[in-house]
C-alpha positions in Angstrom: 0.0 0.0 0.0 1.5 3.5 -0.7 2.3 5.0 2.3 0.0 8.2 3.7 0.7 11.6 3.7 -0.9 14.6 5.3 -1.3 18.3 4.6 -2.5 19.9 7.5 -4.4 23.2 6.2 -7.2 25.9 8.1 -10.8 24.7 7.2 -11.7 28.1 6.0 -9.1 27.1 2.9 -11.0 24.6 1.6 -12.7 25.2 -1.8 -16.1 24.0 -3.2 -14.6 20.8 -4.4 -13.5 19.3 -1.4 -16.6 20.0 0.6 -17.9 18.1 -2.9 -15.6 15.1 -2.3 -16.3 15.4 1.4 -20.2 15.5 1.0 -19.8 12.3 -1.6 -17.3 10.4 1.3 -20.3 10.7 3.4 -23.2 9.6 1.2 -21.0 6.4 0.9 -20.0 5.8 4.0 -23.1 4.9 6.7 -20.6 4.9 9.6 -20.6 8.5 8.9 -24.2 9.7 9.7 -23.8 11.5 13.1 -24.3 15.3 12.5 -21.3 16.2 13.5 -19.4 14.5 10.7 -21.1 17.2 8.5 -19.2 20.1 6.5 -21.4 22.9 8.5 -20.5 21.8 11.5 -16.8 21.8 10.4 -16.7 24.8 9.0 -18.4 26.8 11.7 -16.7 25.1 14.6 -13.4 25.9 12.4 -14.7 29.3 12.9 -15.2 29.3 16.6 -12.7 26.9 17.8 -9.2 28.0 18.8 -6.5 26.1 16.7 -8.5 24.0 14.4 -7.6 22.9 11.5 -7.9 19.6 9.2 -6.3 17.1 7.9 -6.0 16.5 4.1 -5.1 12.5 3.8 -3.8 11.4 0.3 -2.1 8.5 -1.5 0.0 8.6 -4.4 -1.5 12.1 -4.3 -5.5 11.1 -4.2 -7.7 12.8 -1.3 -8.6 9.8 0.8 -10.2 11.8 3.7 -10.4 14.7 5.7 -10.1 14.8 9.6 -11.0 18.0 11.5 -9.2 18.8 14.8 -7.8 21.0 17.0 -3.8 21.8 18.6 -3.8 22.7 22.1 -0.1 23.0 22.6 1.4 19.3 21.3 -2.0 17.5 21.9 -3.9 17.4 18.7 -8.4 16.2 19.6 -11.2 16.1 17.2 -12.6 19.4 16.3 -15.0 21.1 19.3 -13.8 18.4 22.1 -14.9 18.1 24.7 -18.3 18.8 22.7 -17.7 16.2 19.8 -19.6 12.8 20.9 -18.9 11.0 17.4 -15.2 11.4 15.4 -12.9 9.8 12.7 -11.4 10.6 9.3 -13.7 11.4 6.8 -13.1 8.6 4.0 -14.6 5.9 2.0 -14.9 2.9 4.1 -12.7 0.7 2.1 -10.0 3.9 1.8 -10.3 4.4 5.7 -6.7 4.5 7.2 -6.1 2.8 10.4 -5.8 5.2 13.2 -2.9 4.1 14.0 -1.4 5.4 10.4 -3.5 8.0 10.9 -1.6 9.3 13.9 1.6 8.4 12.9 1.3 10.7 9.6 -0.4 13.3 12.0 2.9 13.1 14.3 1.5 14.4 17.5 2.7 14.1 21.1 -0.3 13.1 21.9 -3.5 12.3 20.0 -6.9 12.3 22.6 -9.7 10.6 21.0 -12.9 9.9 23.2 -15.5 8.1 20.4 -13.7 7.3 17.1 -15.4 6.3 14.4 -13.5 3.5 12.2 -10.5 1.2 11.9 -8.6 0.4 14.7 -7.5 -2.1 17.5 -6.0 1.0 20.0 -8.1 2.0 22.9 -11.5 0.3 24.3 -14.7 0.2 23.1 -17.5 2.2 24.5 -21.5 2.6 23.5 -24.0 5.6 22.4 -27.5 4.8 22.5 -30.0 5.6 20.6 -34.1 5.5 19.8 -34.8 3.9 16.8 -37.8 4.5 15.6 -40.0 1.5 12.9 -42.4 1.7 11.0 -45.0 2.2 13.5 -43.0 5.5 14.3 -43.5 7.6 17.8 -46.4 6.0 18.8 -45.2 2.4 17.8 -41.8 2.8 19.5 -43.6 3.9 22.9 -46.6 1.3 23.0 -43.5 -0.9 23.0 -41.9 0.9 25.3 -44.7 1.4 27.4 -45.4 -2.3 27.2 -41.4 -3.8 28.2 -40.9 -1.0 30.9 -44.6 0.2 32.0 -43.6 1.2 35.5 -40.7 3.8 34.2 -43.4 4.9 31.6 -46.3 5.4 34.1 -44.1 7.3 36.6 -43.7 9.9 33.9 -47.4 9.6 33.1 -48.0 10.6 36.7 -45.3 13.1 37.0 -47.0 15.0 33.8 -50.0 15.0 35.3 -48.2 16.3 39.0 -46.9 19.1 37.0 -50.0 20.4 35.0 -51.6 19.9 38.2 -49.0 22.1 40.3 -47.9 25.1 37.2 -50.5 24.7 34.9 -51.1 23.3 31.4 -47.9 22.1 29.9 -46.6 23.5 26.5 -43.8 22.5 24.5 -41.9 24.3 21.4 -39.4 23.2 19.3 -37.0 24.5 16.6 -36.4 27.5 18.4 -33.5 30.0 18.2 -33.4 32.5 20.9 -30.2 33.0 22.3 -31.3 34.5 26.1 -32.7 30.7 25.7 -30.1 28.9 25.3 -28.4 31.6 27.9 -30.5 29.9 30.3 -29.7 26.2 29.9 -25.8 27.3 29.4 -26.5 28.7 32.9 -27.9 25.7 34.1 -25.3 23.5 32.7 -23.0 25.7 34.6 -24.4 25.2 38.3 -24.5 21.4 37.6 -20.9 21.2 36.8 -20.4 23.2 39.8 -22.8 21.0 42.3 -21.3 18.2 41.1 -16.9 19.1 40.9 -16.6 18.5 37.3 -14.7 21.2 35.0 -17.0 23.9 33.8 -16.9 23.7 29.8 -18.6 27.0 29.2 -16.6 28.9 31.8 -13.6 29.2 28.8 -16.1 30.9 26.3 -15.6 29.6 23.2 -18.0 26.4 23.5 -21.1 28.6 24.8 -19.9 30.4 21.6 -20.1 27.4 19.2 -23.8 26.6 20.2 -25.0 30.2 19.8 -23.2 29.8 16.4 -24.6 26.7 15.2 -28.1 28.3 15.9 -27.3 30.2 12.9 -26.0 27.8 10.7 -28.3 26.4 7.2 -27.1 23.5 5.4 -28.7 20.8 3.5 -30.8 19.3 6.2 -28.1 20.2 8.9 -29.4 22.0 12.0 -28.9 23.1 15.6 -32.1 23.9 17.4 -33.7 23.6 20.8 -36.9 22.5 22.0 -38.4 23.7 25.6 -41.1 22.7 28.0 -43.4 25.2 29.5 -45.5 24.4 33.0 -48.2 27.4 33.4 -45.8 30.5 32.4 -43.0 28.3 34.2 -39.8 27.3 31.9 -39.0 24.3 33.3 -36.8 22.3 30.4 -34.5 23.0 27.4 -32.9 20.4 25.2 -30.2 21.5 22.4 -30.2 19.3 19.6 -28.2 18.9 16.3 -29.5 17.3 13.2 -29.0 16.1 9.9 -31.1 14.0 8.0 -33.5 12.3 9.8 -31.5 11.9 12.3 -31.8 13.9 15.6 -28.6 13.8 18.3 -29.9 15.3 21.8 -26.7 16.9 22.7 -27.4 19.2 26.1 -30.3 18.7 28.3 -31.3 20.9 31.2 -33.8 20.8 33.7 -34.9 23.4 36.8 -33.5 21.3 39.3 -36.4 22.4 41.6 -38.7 20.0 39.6 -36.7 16.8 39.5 -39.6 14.7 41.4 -41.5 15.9 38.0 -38.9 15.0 35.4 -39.2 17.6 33.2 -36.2 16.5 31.4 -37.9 13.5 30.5 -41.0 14.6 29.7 -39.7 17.2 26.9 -37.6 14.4 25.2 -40.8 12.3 24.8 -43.0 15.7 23.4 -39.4 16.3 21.4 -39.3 13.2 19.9 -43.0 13.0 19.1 -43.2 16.4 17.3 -40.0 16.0 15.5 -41.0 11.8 14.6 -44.2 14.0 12.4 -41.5 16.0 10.3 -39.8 13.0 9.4 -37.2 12.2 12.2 -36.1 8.3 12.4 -33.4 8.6 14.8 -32.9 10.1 18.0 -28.9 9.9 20.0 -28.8 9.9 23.5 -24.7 9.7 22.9 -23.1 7.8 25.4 -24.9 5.4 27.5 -25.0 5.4 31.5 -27.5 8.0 32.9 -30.8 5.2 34.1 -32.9 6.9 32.6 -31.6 5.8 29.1 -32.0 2.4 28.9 -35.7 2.8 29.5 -35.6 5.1 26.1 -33.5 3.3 23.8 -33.9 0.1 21.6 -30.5 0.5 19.9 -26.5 1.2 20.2 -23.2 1.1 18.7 -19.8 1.0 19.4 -17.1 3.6 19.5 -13.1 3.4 20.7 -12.0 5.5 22.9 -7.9 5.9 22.9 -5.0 8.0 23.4 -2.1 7.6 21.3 0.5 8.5 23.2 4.3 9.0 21.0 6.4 6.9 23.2 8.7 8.3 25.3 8.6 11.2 27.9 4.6 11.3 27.6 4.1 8.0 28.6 6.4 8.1 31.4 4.7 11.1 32.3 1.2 9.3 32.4 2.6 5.9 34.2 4.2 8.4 37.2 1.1 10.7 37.4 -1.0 6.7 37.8 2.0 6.0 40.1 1.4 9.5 41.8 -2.3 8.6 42.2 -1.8 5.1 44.0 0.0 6.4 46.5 -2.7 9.3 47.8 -5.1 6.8 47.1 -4.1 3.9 48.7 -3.5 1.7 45.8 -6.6 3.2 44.0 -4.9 5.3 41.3 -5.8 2.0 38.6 -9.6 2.5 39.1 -9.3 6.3 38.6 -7.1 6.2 35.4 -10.3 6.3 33.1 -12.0 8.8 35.0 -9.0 11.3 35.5 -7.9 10.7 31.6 -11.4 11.9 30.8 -11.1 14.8 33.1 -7.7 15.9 31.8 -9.0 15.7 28.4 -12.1 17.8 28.8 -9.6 20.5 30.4 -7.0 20.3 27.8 -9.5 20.8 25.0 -11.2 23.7 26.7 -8.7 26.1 28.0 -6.1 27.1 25.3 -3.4 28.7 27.8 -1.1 26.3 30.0 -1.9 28.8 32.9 -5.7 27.4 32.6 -5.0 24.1 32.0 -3.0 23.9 35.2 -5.4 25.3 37.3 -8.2 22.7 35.9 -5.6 20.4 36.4 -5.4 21.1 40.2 -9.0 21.0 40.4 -9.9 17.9 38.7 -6.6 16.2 40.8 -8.5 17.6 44.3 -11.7 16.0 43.3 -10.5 12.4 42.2 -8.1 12.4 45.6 -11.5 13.5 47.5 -13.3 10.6 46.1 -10.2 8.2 46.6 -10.4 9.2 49.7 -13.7 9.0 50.3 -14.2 5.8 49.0 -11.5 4.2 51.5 -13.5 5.5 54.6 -11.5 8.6 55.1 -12.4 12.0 55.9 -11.5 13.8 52.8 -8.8 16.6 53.4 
């Protein structure tokens, strides 16, 4: 096979006929559905994001596919992490390269992957759900539902009628725009990332940036768009969605806190899903599974890797002492923590562009896995 070379150029260079050849990768290539794999949200994530870029793959001087990302000092992630929940080289599937040729031709100190679409035997595997509707559509999928997990199903039945009950008639809109909305849910987002010690995405700017921007952005079928439930005059819900196709990807979910014996949450995925299932919507991704609630929703999954390639040498003695590091404040713990704090670090290094940042999420995200070392051992935490 002819070895692979890379051209690594800003996404704003790319002419017409690439976003052709990149439009006609995807329509061959099912793997590649997820909105996110579409050339708006490259090219207005390229817009937002600090050091993107993409990379042109070739053989014997043929494009073979395009992967968008982003440098934060020798680190190179897909484009918008911590935001992207599906990545991978844009290609034919039988033109795919390996990952690892992939990062080998990219020749990065590190490469931070979290769900990789395509080839490769690096990293472990992990699953996105999803709602897949039949022929039957909405009302199909939750008789079924309704029938295989009634008591989940008539908890939120009663829980609707709680609400009404409580605010007042419920009302739900979707496909709206408004950016003090979305100001709201960011806001939300915000205090939950603060109740619960994990690193505050939006507090660096440029994500809350990149939704308000894909609120704006057209494309063929491509969307961002939110829908929000209403209790009397009482916001109660917002959900941001992207979508392409028929397919819908629930991306951030937020909920007045005050109302979690109501699950309003819930309740506006359902209405979401059953007003956007009448304008032609098939699929609906809950990304990656784990929250309870999602197993009573979805009916289908698949499988992404998540990896670090790590060039040998001083970075991976660098990660074996900071495991090492861990053990020892731990009490032998630091193993059980290494996915947890590599996700962590990963989420910080993609958000803040300055080392001075980094550092201090850093020191934050260490505190909080030592606290629940700690705390998980019987101890007091410091």
């Amino acid at each position: 096979m002819a070895p692979l070379k890379v051209d690594i150029v800003g996404i704003d260079t790319l002419g017409e006929a690439e976003w052709a050849e990149w439009r006609a990768m995807l329509a061959d290539n099912p793997a590649l559905s997820s909105p996110y794999f579409r050339p708006e949200f490259a090219q207005v994530a390229g817009r937002v994001s600090p050091g993107s870029a993409v990379a042109v793959f070739s053989r014997r001087g043929q494009t073979i596919g395009f992967f968008p990302h982003q440098r934060r000092g020798g680190a190179i992630q897909p484009l918008a992490a911590p935001m992207n929940d599906y990545h991978g080289i844009i290609s034919l599937p039988w033109k795919t390269p390996e990952l690892e040729e992939a990062a080998e031709a990219l020749g990065a100190a590190r490469l931070n992957l979290t769900a990789w679409v395509g080839p490769t035997a690096l990293g472990e595997d992990r699953r996105t759900v999803q709602v897949e509707l039949g022929e039957d559509g909405y009302d199909g999928w939750y008789a079924e539902r309704r029938a295989s997990q009634g008591k989940f199903f008539k908890d939120k039945e009663r829980a609707r009628r709680s609400m009404e009950a409580e605010l007042g008639p419920l009302r739900i809109e979707r496909s709206l725009r408004d950016p003090a909305l979305l100001d709201w849910l960011i806001d939300l987002k915000r205090d939950q990332y603060q109740r619960t010690a994990r690193h505050d995405i939006f507090a660096c700017g440029w994500t809350a940036d990149l939704l308000h921007a894909l609120l704006k952005a057209e494309g063929d079928g491509f969307g961002a768009s939110m829908a929000a439930l209403w209790a009397g005059d009482r916001l109660t819900a917002v959900e941001y969605s992207l979508h392409a196709g028929t397919q819908c990807h629930f991306w951030f979910p937020g909920y007045d806190p005050a109302l979690s014996r109501c699950s309003p949450g819930i309740l506006l995925s359902l209405e979401t899903m059953r007003l956007a299932a009448e304008r032609g919507y098939r699929s609906f991704d809950f990304g990656f599974e784990g929250e309870p609630y999602k197993k009573y929703f979805c009916n289908g999954y698949k499988v992404v890797r998540e990896a670090v390639v790590v060039k040998p040498g001083l970075g991976a003695s660098m990660s074996q002492a900071a495991v090492g590091a861990l053990n020892l404040a731990g009490g032998g713990r630091g193993d059980q923590l290494r996915t947890s704090v590599r996700r962590r670090w990963a989420a910080i290094e993609a958000c803040e562009t300055t080392p001075g940042a980094r550092m201090r999420g850093a020191m934050q995200a260490a505190g909080a896995a030592l606290t629940k070392v700690r705390a998980g051992a019987g101890r007091v935490p410091a």
